[in-house]
N, CA, C and O atoms as CSV, one atom per row, in Angstrom:
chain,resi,resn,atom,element,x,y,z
A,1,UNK,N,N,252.992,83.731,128.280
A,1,UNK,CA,C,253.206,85.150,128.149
A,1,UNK,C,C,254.282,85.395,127.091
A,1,UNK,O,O,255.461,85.349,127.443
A,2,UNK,N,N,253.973,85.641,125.878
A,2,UNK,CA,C,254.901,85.946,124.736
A,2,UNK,C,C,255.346,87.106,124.897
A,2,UNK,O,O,254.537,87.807,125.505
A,3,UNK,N,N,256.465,87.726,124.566
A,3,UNK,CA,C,257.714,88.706,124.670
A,3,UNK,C,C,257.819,88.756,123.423
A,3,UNK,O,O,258.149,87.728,122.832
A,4,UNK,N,N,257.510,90.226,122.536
A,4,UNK,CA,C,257.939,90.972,121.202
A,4,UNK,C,C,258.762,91.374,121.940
A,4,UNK,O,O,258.626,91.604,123.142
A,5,UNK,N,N,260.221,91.568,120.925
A,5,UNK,CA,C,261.430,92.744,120.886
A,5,UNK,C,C,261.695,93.155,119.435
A,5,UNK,O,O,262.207,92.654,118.434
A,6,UNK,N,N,261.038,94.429,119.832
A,6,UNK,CA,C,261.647,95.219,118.214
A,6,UNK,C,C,262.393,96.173,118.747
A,6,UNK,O,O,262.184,96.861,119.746
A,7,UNK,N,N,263.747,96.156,117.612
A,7,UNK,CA,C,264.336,97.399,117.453
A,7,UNK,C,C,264.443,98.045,116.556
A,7,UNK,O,O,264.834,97.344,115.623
A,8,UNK,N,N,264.287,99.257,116.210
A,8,UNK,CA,C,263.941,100.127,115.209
A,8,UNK,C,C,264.690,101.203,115.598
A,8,UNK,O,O,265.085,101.321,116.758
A,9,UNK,N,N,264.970,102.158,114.563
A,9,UNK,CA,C,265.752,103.389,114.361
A,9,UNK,C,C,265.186,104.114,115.599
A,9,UNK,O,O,263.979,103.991,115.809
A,10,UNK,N,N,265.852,104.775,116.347
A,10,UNK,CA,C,264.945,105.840,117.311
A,10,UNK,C,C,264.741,107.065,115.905
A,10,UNK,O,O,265.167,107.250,114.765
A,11,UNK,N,N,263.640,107.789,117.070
A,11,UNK,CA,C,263.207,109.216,115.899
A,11,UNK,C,C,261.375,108.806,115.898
A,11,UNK,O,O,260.621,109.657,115.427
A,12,UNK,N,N,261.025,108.030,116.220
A,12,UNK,CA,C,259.329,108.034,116.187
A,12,UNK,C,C,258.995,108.268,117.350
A,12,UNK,O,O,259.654,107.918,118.329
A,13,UNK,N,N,257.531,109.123,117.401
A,13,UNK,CA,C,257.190,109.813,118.066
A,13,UNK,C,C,255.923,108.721,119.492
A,13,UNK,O,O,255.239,107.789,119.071
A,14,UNK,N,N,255.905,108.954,120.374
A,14,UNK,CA,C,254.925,108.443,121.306
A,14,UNK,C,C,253.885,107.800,120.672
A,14,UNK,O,O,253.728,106.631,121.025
A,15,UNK,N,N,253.008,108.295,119.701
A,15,UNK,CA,C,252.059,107.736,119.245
A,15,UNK,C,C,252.071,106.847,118.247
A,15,UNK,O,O,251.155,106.149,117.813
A,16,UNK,N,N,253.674,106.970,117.779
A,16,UNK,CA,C,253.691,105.829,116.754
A,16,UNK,C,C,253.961,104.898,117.570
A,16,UNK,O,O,253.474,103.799,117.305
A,17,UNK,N,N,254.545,104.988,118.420
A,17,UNK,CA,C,255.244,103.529,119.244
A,17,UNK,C,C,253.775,102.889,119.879
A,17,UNK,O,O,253.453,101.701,119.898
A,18,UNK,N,N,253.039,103.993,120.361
A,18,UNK,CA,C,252.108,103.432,120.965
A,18,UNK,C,C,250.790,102.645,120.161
A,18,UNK,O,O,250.024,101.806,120.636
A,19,UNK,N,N,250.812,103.216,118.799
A,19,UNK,CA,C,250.013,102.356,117.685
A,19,UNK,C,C,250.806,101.258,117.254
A,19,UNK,O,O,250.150,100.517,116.523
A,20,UNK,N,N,252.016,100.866,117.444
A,20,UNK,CA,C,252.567,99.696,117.275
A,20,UNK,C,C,252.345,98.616,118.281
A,20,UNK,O,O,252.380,97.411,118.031
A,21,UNK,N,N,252.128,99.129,119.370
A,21,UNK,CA,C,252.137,98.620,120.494
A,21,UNK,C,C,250.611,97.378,120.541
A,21,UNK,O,O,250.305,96.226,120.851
A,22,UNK,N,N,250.274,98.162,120.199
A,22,UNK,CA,C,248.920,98.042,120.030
A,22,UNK,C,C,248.732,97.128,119.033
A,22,UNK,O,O,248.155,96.044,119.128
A,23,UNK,N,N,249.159,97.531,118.236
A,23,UNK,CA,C,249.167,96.156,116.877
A,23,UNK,C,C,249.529,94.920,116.646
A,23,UNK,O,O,249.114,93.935,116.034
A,24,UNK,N,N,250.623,95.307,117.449
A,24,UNK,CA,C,251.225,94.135,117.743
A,24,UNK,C,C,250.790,93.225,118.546
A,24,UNK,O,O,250.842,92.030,118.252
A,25,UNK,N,N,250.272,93.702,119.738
A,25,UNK,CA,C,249.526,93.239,120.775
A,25,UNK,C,C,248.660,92.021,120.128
A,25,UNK,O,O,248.841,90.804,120.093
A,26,UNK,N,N,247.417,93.067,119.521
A,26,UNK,CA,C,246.435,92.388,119.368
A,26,UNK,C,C,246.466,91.073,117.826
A,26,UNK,O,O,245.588,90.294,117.455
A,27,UNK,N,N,248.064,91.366,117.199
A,27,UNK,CA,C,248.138,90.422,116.172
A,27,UNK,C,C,248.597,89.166,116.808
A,27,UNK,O,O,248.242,88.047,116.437
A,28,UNK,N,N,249.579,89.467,117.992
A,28,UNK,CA,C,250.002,88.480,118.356
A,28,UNK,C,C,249.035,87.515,119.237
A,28,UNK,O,O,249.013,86.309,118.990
A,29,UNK,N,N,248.160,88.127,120.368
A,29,UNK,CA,C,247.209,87.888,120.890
A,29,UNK,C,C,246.024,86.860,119.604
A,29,UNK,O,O,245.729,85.667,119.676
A,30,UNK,N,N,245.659,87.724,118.714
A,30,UNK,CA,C,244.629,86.724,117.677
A,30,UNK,C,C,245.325,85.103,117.334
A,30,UNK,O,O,244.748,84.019,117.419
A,31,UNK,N,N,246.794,85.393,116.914
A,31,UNK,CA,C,247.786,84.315,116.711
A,31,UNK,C,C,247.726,83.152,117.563
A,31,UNK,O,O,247.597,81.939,117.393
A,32,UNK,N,N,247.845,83.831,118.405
A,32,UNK,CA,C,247.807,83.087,119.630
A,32,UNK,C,C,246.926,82.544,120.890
A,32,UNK,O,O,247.065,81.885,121.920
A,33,UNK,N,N,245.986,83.204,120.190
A,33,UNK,CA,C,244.524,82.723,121.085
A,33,UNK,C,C,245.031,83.054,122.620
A,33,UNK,O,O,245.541,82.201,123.346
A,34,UNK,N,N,244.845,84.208,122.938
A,34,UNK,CA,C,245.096,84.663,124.283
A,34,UNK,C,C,245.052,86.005,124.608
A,34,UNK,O,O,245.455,86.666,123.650
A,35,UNK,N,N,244.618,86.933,125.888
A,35,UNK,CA,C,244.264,87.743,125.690
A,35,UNK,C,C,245.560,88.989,125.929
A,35,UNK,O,O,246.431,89.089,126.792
A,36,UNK,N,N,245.212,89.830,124.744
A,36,UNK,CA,C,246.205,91.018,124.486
A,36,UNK,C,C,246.930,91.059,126.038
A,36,UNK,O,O,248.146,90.871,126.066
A,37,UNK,N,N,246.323,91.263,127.130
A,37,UNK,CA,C,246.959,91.412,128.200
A,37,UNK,C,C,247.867,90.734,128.887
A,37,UNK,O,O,248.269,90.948,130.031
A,38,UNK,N,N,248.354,89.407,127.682
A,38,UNK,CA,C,249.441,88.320,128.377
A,38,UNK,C,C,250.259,88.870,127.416
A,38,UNK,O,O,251.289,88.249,127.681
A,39,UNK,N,N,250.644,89.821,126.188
A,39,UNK,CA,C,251.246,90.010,125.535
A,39,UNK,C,C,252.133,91.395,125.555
A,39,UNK,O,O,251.590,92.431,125.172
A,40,UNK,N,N,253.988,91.419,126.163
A,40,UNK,CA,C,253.949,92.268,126.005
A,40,UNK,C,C,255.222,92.739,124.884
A,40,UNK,O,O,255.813,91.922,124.178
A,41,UNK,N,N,255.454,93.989,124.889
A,41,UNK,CA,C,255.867,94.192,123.582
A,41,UNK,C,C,257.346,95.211,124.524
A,41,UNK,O,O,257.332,95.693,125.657
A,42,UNK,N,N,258.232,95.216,123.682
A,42,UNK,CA,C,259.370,96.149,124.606
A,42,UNK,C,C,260.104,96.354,123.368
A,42,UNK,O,O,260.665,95.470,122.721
A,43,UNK,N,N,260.041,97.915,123.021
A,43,UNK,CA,C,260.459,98.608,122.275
A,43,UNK,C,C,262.125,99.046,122.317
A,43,UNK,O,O,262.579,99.459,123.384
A,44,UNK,N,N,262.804,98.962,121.393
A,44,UNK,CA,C,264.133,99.127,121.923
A,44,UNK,C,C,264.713,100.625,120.433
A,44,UNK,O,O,264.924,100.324,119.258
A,45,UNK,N,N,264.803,101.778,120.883
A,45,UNK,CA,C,265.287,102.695,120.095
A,45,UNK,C,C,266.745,103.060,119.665
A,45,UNK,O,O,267.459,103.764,120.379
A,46,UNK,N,N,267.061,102.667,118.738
A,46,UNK,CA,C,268.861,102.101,118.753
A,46,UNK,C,C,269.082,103.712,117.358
A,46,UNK,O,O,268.617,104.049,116.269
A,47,UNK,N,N,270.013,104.174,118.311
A,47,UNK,CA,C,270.754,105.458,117.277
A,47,UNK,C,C,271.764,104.916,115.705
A,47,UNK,O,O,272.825,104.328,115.499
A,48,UNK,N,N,270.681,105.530,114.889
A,48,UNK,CA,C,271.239,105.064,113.375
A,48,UNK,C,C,273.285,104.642,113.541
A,48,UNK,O,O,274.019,103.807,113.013
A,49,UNK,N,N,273.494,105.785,114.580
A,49,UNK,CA,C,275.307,105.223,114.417
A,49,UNK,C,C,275.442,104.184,114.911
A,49,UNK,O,O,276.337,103.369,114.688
A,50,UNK,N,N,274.707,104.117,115.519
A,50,UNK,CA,C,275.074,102.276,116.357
A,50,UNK,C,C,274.264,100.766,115.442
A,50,UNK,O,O,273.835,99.736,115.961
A,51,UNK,N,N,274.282,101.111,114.115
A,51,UNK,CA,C,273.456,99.938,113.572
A,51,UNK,C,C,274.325,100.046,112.215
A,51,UNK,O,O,274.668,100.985,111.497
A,52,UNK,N,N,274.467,99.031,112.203
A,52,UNK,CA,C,275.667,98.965,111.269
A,52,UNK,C,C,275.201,98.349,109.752
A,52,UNK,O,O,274.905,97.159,109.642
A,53,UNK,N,N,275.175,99.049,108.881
A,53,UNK,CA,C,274.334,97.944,107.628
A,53,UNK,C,C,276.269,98.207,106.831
A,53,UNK,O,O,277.103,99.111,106.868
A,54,UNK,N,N,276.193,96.993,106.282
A,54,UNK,CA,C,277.351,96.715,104.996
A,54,UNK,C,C,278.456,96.936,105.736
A,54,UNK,O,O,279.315,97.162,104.884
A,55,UNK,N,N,279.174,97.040,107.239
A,55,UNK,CA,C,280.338,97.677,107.397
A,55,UNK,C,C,280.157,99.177,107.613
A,55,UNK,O,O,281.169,99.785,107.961
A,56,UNK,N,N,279.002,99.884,107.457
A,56,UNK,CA,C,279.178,101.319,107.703
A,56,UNK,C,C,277.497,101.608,108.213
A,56,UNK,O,O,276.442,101.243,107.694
A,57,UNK,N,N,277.778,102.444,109.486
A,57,UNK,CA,C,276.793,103.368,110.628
A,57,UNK,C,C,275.817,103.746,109.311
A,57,UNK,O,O,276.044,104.548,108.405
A,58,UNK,N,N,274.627,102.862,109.537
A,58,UNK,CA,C,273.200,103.216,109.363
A,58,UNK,C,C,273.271,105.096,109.235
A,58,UNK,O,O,272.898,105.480,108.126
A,59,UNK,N,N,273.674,106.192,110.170
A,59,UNK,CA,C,273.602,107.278,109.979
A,59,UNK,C,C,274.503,108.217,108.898
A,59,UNK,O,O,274.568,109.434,108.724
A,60,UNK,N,N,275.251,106.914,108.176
A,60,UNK,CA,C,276.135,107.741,107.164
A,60,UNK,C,C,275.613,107.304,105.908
A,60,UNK,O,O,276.341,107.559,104.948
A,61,UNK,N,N,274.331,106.597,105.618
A,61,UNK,CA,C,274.065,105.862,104.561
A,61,UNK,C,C,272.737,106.755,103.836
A,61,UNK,O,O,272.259,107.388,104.777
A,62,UNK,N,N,272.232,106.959,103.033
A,62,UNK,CA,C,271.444,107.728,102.584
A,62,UNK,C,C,269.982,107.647,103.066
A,62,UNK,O,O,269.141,108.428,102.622
């Protein structure tokens, strides 16, 4: 049972997460010769101030 963890900017909407979900699923599943349903995926939505690129909050950067 393989475990995706992505974290990505929060701000996308239900259906994007849920077409990722999905994609992921079934890329990892083909990869892996096993069915989408052993694969799950856990989305983690992290606020631009709390992600730090160069020393300075992702939300102060352009």
């Amino acid at each position: 049972m393989p475990i995706v963890r992505i974290e990505l900017w929060e701000g996308r909407d239900n259906e994007q997460k849920e077409l990722l979900i999905k994609e992921v699923s079934i890329s990892v599943s083909k990869a892996l010769k096993i069915p989408p349903e052993q694969v799950f995926v856990l989305l983690y939505d992290v606020p631009k101030s709390h992600w730090g690129i160069a020393g300075i909050p992702a939300s102060k950067k352009r």
